[in-house]
Each structure stands twice: as C-alpha cells, then as structure tokens.
N, C-alpha and C positions, 0 to 999 in steps of 0.2 A: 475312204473312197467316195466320189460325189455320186449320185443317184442322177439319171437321163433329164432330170428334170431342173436340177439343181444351177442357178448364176448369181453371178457376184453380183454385190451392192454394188451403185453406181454412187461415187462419192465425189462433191464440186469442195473445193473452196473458197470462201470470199473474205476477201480482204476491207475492212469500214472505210471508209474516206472520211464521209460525213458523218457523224454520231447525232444522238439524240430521236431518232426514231424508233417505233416499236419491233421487237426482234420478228416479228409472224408480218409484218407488213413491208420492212427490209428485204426479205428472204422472197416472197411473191414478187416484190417489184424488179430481185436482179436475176431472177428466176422466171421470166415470163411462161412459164411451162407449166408452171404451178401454181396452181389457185390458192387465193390467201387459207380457203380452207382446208384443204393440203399440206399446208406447212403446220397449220395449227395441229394437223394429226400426226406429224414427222415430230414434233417437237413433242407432243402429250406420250411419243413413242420412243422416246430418247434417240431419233436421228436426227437431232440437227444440236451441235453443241457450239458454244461461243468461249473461246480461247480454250477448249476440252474440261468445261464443265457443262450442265445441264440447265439451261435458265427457263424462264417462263416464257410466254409468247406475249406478254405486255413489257418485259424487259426492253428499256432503252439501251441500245448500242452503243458506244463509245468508239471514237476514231481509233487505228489501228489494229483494232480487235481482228481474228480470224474467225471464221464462222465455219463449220464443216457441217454439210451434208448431205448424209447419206439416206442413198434411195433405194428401199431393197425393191426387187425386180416384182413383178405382176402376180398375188396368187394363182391363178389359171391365165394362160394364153387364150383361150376360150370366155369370150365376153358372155356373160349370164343375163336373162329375162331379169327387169326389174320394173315394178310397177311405178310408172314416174308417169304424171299426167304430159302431155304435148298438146301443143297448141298445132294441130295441123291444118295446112292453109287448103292443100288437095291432096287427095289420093289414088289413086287406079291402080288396076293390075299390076303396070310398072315404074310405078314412083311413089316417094310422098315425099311432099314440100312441107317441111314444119319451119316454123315461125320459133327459132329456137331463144330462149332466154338468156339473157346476162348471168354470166356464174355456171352454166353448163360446158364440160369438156365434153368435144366430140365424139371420140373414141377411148379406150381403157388404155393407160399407161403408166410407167413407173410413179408411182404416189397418187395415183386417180384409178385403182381396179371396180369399183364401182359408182353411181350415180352420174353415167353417163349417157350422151344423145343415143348410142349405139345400146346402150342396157336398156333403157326404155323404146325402142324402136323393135326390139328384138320378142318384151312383152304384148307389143300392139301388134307383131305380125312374127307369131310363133314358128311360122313356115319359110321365114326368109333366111336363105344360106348360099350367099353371092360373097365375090370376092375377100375370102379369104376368113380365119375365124375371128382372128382380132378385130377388124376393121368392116365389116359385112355391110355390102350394099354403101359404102363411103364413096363419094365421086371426089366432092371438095370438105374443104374445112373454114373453119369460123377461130377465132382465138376465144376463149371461156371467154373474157368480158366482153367482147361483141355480140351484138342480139340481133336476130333476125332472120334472114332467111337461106336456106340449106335442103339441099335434094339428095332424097336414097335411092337408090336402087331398090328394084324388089326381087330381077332375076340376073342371070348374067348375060344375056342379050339387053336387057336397057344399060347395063352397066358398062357393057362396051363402046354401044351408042353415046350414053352421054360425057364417056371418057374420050371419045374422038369428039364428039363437041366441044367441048373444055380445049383440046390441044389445038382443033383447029381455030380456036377463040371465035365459036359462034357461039358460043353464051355471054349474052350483054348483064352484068352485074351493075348496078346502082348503090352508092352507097350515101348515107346522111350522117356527115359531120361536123360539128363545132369544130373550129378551130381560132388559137387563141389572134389577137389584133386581126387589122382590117387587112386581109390576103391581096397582096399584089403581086402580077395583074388579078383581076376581079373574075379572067379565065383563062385556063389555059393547058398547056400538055408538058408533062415533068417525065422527059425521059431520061435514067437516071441509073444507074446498073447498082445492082443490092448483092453482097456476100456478105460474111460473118465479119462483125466489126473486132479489128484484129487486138482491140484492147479489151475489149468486153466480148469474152467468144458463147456468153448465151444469151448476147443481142444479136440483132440485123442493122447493116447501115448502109447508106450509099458508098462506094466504095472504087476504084481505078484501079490494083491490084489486086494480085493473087486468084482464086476462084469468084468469079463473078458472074451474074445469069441478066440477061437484058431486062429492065423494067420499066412498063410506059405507065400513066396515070395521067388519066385527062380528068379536068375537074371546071366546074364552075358557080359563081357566086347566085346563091339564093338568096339571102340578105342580112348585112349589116346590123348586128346588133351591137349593146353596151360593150365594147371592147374585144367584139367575138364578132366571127363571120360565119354565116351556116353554108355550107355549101353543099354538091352532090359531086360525089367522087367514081369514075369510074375507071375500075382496074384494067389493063388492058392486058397483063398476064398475071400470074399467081402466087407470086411470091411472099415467102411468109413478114406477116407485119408490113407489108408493099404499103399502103396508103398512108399511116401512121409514120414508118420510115422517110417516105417519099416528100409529107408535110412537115413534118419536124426539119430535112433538109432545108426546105424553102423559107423556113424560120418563122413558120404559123403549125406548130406542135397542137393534136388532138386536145381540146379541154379536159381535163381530168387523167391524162397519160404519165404513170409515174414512171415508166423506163423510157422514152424518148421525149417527157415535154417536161413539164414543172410537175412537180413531186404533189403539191398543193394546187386546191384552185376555190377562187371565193365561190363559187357556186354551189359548192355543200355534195357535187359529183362521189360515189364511192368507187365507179369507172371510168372507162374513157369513153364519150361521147361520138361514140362510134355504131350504125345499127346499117345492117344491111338490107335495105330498104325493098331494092325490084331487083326480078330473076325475067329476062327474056329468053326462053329456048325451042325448042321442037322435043317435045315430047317421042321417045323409042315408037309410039304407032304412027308419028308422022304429022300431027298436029301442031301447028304453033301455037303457044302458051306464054303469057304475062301476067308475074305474079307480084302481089306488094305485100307487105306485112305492115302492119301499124308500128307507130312510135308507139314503144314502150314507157308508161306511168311515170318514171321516173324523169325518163329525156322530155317528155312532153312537161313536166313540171319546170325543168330548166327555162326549156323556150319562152315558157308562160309568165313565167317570171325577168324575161328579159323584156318583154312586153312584143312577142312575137305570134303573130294567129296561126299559129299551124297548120289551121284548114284549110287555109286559102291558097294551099296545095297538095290539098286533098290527102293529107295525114291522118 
C-alpha cells in the first residue's frame, strides 16, 4: 500500500538521431529542464540508462540508441533554507531583486530538490512564506542558464501586486543577447505564437496548431560584431524559452544554444548568451524602480573578445 506521500518516477524517452556526443550533455540539451548537473546526478544514480544498461556520463552516444530517464519526484515538497551566497541588487520589506547566476534553477523540482534560487532566498529571509511552499515568493522565472535579473516576493500583498503587474505587462524586461550572423532587419517585432513543438514535446517552438499562447518580442540591434549581432530583446509576454524560441525562428539562434541554435559555437560559450539585463516596475509601496544587473565574467569575456566595449553602454 503507498504511504500519502508516496509518486511515481517521472520517466521520458529519447531516441539519438545524431551520435557522438557526451551522454550528461545529450540529456541536458533535449532536456532543457535539467541542468547538465542534474543529469550528472540521475546518471551517478542509475536513472538515466542507454539502451537499458548503465553508462558513464562522458559516454559517447551512438545514433539510434534509446536513452531512458527516470526522474524520481522531489524529496520534500517543502523547499529548505540553504546557505547559497546571492548577489542581491535591492531589497525592502517587499521584495528582492537578485542578480541570479548562470547554472542556478529557480525553484526545487524533479531532479533539482536542492541548490536552488528559492533554497537560498529562503536562508537570506527565514521569515518569508508567500505563495505557496514549493515556489515561495516566485512572481517570474529565468531558465538555469540565463543570468540575471529576478524579483521575490516577501509577503503576499506584494506578491499579488506584482502578479497583476506581470499580467497586465507593466513590467518592461530587457534582455542582452548574441545572436548568431548579422539579424535582419537590424529591428524589429516577432509576433509569433509559441506551443509545445509537436516533435520534440520537451521543447518550445513557434507553432499555428493545436495549444498555442500569443508571443510578441520586440528587439533591436546594438551592434555588429565577427559574425554575431548583440542585441536587446524585449519580451512582451512570458512565455517559456520566448526570446530564444522567437530568434532561432527568424534564423539568428542564441550563440551557445544547444536545444534551439547550433549545438557548438567558436566562442568557447559553456551557455547561451543570454542575461537579463533591466527590470522596470512599481514597486508593492508605489514607487517606480529601474534595475540593471551587470554582464556577467564570462559574456563580458565573449564581447571582449570580439573586439566589443561593453561600456560604452554602460555594462
């Protein structure tokens, strides 16, 4: 008999097309759910087998192979305090804007129950228990390799507040991305509707049947680099993977994106060049607020290397 607490593993299949990749970086990229270090732990855990044996996580794949794995469910529904440093940009009584890193998952979920934005948010404000136990104080989300910037709740009056902000799309987001050759036009608005891409169902794609949610994205050209165009992206609704989706459609795919651009990129990227840059909103007391977060070490080494000043937009 199961115990009140007791759910089944959640098990995918994958089928190899292409061979020759490593089995932990295969499994993250058609997985965008899971962090390469996530899988690393499914695999060191005997869930993730390749034709129903057990391989290593540097295993090269071979075409045809099937891949199974299995995700058991969350040890506690209840996200735990964890001491994780944050880079926080503000704080007050009802918010904090952290500056979240590349490789951070926002909240605890099947194969990520700890070293999340919500486990360390929870250490840094012992007292905060809004919306809900899993997801506490959560308005929006970030995908793990996107870095940047992200707003908590701290009670559930700002949390309703900036929940009706977000719907009413009075939060202006900015985002800084590479994207591969030179983007035509140089700016512009990709209205474009996003549902589950019906051959790959744990991607997103632009899509004209079945379940689809409206998706705008206005963007425009900052500048021209070696075969790359930096640009600012701004989402005009919420949708997951929307920008990355949205550019990949127009046939200028994020640099370093291994589920919707080139699997490879000469720049030596271990992500996608993707960081969310500025948060405009009203603060729950009534105050307007504009927040930026810095390029992170890594993207600014890209830029610098393309022979790009970053500060000469005040990066």
């Amino acid at each position: 008999m199961n115990s009140p607490g007791w759910a089944r593993m959640e098990t995918t299949e994958l089928t190899v097309v292409t061979g020759g990749e490593r089995l932990d970086r295969y499994v993250s990229e058609h997985l965008p759910d899971l962090s390469r270090a996530a899988v690393q732990r499914l695999i060191e855990n005997g869930n993730i087998l390749v034709a129903g044996r057990v391989r290593k996580a540097s295993y090269r794949v071979q075409a045809g192979e099937t891949i199974s794995v299995s995700i058991p469910p969350p040890e506690s529904s209840i996200a735990q305090p964890e001491t994780i440093p944050l880079d926080i940009i503000h704080e007050d009584e009802n918010v904090i804007v952290v500056n979240k890193p590349a490789g951070m998952v926002v909240h605890p979920a099947a194969g990520h129950s700890g070293g999340t934005l919500v486990n360390a948010v929870l250490a840094h404000a012992p007292n905060l228990n809004v919306g809900g136990v899993e997801r506490p104080g959560i308005v929006h989300r970030l995908d793990s390799e996107t870095s940047g910037l992200i707003v908590v709740a701290k009670n559930d009056a700002a949390l309703r507040d900036l929940q009706a902000q977000f719907k009413a799309r009075r939060v202006h987001k900015t985002y800084l991305a590479l994207v591969q050759g030179p983007i035509k036009p140089p700016r512009g608005k990709i209205d474009a509707p996003i549902g589950r891409d019906p051959k790959h169902r744990q991607r997103m794609a632009v899509v004209t049947h079945g379940t689809t949610r409206e998706s705008v994205t206005i963007y425009r050209t900052i500048a021209n680099l070696e075969g790359c165009t930096l640009i600012e992206a701004e989402p005009q609704t919420g949708r997951t993977h929307q920008i990355r989706v949205h550019l990949a459609f127009m046939g200028f795919p994020v640099v370093g994106d291994a589920v919707y651009g080139k699997r490879k990129n000469a720049l030596g990227l271990t992500r996608h060049f993707l960081h969310a840059w500025k948060l405009a909103l009203t603060l729950p007391d009534g105050r307007p607020a504009d927040f930026t977060a810095p390029l992170p070490e890594d993207l600014r080494a890209v830029l610098e290397g393309l022979g790009f000043d970053y500060a000469a937009i005040g990066m």
